[in-house]
C-alpha positions as CSV (number, residue, x, y, z in Angstrom):
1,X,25.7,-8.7,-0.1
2,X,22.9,-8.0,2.5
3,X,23.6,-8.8,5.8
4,X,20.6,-9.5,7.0
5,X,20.6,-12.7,4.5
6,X,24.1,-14.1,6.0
7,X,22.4,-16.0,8.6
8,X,19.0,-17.0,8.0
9,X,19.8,-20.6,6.1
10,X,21.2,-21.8,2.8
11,X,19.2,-21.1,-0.6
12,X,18.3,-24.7,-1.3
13,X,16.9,-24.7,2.2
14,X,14.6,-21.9,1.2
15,X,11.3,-22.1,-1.3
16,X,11.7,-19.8,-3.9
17,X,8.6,-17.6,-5.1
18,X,8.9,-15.8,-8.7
19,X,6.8,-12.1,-8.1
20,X,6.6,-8.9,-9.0
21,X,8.1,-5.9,-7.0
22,X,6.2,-3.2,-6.4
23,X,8.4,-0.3,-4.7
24,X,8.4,1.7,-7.4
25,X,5.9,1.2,-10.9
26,X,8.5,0.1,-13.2
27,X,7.3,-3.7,-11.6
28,X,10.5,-5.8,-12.2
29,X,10.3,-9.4,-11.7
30,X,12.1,-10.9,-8.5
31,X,12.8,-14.3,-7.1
32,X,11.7,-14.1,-3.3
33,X,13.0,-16.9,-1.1
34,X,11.5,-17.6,2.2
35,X,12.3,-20.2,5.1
36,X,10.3,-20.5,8.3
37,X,7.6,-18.0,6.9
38,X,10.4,-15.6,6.7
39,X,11.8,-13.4,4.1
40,X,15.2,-14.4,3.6
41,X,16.6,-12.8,0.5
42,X,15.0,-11.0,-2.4
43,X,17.1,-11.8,-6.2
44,X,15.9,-10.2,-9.6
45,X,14.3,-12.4,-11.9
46,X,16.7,-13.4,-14.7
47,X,14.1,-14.9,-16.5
48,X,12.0,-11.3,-16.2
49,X,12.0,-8.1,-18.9
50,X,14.7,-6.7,-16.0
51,X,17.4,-9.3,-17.1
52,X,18.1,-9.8,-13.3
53,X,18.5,-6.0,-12.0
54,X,17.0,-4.9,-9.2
55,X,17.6,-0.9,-7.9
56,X,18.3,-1.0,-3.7
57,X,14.7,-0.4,-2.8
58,X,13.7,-3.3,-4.9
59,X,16.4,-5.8,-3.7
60,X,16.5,-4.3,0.4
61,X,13.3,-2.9,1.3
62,X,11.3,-6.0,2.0
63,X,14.0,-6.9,4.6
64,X,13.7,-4.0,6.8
65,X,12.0,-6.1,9.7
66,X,12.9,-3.4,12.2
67,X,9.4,-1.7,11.9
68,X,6.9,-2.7,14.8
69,X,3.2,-4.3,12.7
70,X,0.1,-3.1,13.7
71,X,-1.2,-6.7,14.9
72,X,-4.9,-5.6,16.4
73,X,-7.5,-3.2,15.7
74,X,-7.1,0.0,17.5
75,X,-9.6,2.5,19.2
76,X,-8.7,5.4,20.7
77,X,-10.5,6.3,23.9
78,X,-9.5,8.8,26.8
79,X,-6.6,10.0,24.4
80,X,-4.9,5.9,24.0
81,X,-5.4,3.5,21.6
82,X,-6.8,0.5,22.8
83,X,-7.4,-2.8,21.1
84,X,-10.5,-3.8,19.6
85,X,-12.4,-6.4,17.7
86,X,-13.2,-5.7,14.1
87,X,-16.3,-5.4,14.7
88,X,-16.3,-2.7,16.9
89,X,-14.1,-0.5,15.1
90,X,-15.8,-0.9,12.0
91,X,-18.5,0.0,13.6
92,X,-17.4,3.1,14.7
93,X,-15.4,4.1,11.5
94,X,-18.8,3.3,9.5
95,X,-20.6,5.7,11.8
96,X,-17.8,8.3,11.4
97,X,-17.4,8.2,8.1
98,X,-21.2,8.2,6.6
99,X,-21.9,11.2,9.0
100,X,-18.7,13.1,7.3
101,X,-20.0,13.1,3.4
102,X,-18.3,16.5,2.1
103,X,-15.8,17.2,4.7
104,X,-14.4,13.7,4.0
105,X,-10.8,13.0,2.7
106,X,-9.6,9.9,1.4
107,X,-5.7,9.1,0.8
108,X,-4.4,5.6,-0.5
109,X,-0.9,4.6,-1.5
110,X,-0.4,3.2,-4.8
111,X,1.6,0.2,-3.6
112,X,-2.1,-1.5,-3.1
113,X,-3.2,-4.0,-5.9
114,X,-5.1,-2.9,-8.3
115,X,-8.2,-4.5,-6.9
116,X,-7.8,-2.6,-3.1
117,X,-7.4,0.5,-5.2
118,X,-10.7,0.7,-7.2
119,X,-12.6,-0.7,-4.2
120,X,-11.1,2.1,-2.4
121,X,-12.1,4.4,-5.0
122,X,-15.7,2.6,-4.8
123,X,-16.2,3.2,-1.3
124,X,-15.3,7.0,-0.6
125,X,-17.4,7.6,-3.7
126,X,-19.9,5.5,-2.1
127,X,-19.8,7.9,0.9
128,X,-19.4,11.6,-1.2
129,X,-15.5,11.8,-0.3
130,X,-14.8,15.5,-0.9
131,X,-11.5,14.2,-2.0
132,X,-10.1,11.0,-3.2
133,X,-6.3,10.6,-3.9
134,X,-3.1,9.5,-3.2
135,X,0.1,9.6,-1.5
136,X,1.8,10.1,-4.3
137,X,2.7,14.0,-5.3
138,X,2.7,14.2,-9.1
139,X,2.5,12.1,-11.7
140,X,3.8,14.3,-14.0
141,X,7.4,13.6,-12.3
142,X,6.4,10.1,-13.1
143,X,6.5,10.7,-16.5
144,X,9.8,12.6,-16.9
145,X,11.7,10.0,-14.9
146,X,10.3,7.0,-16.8
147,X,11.6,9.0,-20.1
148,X,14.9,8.6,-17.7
149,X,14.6,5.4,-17.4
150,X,13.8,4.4,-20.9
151,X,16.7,6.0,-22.3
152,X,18.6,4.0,-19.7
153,X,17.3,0.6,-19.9
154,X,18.4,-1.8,-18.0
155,X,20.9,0.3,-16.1
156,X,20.2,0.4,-12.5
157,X,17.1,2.2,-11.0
158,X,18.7,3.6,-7.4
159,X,18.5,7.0,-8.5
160,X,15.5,6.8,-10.6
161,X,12.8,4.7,-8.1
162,X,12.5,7.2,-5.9
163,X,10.4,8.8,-8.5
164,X,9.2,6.2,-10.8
165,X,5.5,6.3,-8.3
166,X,4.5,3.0,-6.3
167,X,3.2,-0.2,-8.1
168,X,0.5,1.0,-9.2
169,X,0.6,4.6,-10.4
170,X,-0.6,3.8,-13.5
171,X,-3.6,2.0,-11.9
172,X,-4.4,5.1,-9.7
173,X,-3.9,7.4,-12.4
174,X,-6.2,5.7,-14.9
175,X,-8.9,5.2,-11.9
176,X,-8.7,8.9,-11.7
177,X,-7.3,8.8,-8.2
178,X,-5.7,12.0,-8.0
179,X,-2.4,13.3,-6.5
180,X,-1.8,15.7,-3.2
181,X,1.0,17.1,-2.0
182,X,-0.6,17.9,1.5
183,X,-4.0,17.8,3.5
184,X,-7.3,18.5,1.6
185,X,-9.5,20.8,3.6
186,X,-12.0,18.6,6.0
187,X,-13.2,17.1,9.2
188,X,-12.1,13.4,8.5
189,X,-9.7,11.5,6.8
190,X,-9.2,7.6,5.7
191,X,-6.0,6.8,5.2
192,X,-4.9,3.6,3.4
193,X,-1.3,3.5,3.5
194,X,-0.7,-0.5,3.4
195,X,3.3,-0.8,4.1
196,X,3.4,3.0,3.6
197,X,3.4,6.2,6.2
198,X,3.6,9.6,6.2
199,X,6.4,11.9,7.6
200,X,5.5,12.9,10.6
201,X,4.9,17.0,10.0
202,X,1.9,16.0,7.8
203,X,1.2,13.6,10.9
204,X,0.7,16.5,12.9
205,X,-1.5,18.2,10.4
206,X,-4.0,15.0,10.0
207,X,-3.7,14.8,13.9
208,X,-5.7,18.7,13.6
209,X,-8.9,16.8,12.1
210,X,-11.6,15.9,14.3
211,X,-11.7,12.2,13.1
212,X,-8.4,9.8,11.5
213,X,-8.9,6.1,10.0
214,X,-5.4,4.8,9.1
215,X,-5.4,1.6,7.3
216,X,-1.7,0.2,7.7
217,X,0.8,-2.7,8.1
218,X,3.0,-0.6,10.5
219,X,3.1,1.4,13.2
220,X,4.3,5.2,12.3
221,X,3.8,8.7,12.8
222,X,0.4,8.2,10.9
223,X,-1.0,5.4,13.6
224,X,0.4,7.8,16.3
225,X,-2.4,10.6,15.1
226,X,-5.0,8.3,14.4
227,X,-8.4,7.3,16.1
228,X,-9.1,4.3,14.4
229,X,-6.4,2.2,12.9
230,X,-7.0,-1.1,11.2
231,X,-4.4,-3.9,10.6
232,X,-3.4,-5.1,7.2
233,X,-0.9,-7.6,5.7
234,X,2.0,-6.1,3.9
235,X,2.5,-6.6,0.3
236,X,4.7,-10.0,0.2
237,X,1.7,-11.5,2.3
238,X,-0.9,-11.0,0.1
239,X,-1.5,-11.1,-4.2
240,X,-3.0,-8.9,-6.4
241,X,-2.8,-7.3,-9.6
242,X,-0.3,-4.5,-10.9
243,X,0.3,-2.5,-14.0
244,X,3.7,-0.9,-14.7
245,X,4.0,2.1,-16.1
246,X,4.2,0.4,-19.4
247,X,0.5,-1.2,-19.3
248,X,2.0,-4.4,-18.6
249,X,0.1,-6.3,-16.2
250,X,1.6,-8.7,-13.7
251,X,0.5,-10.4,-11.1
252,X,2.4,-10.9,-7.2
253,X,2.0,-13.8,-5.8
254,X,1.8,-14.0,-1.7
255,X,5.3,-15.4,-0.3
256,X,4.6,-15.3,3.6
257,X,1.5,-16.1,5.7
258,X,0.0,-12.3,7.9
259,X,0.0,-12.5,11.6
260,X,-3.2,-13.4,12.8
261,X,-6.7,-11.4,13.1
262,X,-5.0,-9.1,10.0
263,X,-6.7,-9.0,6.6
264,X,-5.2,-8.3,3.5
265,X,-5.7,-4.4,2.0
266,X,-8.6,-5.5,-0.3
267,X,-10.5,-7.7,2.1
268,X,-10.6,-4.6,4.8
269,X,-11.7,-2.4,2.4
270,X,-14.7,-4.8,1.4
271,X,-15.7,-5.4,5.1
272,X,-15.8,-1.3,4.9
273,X,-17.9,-1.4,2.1
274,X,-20.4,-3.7,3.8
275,X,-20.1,-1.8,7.1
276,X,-20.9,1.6,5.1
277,X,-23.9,-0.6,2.9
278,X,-21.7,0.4,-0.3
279,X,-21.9,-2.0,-2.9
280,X,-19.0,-3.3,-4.8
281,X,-17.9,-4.8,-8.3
282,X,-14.8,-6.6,-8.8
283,X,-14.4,-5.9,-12.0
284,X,-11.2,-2.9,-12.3
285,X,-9.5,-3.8,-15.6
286,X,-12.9,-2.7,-16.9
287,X,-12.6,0.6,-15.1
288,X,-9.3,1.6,-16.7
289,X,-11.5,1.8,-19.9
């Protein structure tokens, strides 16, 4: 029983939305129900290959509301970030970025859909990334817990998901979007960490680079380092596609509506595109080829 559900109205007063979780890339099927463009409860999917089980991350983490959202876009000038239009820091991230070419790093999380992720792979190399991975550290661990977790099926996942990658490991695997477990050498650094962040002693080591985009939901250690930072909606307010680590694909469906003036992951990335004159394809189930 979660507390934060106790008080936020009935079920029948709430509109239930059948989805996909994406905490970790086993991608169980959950019931989300939402009142007042609102979270209220998240319930496995009975109905779903998960037979109704949801591991803590999976049932909890989409009601941590206690994190403050990123709700403009943010330029930093005399050492503060200051709101600006997305034009303007576009601009300037553009300008940043296409004058970087080999000294530039690019780091995604693998929670993004599958079509954020190969446009993000399409940009940076667009623009000659020296590196292009992700958050995650290695997917090898991936593989040995999902041997776990097969042998196990359908215990409970709390002490599995933690390793089982995001979403879309498989997505960003396949893509050949590789895995870090710190900062590439370079000058610059795009970060697109959706509802993810960083701890904050690799914070410390981005905030040594002469130039940080950070492309995020929340405000965090990461945003604190940053001299750019660009809004984005979190993953229950936008849809895309996923593939566990199965190959099963699954779609999520978007259960509540983004602030205002905030774009979902895939739509920032294809402003960047245009801002940085890199041309994009839609078509990523064709790139897992």
């Amino acid at each position: 029983m979660d507390r934060h559900s106790a008080y936020l109205g009935k079920e029948v007063q709430c509109e239930t939305i059948k989805t996909t979780c994406v905490q970790c890339g086993v991608g169980c099927g959950i019931e989300v129900l939402v009142k007042d463009n609102q979270v209220v409860k998240v319930k496995g999917d009975w109905d779903a290959d998960n037979h109704g089980i949801l591991c803590e991350k999976g049932r909890f983490e989409a009601l941590q509301l206690d994190r403050k959202r990123v709700i403009n876009p943010m330029i930093r000038k005399g050492g503060e970030l200051v709101p600006a239009s997305w034009e303007e820091a576009l601009s300037v991230v553009a300008e940043k970025l296409q004058g970087a070419k080999g000294d530039l790093n690019a780091v995604s999380s693998n929670k993004l859909s599958a079509e954020a992720l190969y446009a993000f792979k399409s940009v940076f190399e667009g623009l000659d990334a020296k590196s292009i991975t992700s958050k995650d550290h290695d997917y090898a661990i991936f593989d040995e817990a999902f041997k776990d977790y097969l042998g196990s099926y359908p215990k409970p996942l709390t002490d599995k998901a933690e390793n089982m990658g995001s979403g879309n490991t498989f997505v960003a695997e396949k893509l050949g979007i590789g895995t870090c477990s710190d900062r590439e050498d370079g000058k610059v650094a795009y970060l697109a960490l959706g509802d993810e962040t960083i701890c904050s002693e690799l914070a410390k080591k981005y905030a040594e680079l002469d130039f940080v985009v950070v492309q995020a939901a929340f405000e965090s250690a990461a945003t604190e380092c940053a001299d750019v930072v660009l809004p984005v909606a979190t993953w229950m307010e936008e849809a895309g596609s996923y593939v566990s680590l199965t190959g099963k694909k699954s779609e999520t469906k978007k259960c509540v509506d983004a602030p205002a003036n905030i774009y979902s992951n895939y739509d920032v990335l294809t402003k960047l595109a245009t801002a940085v004159k890199v041309e994009l394809t839609a078509d990523w189930q064709a790139a897992l080829n």
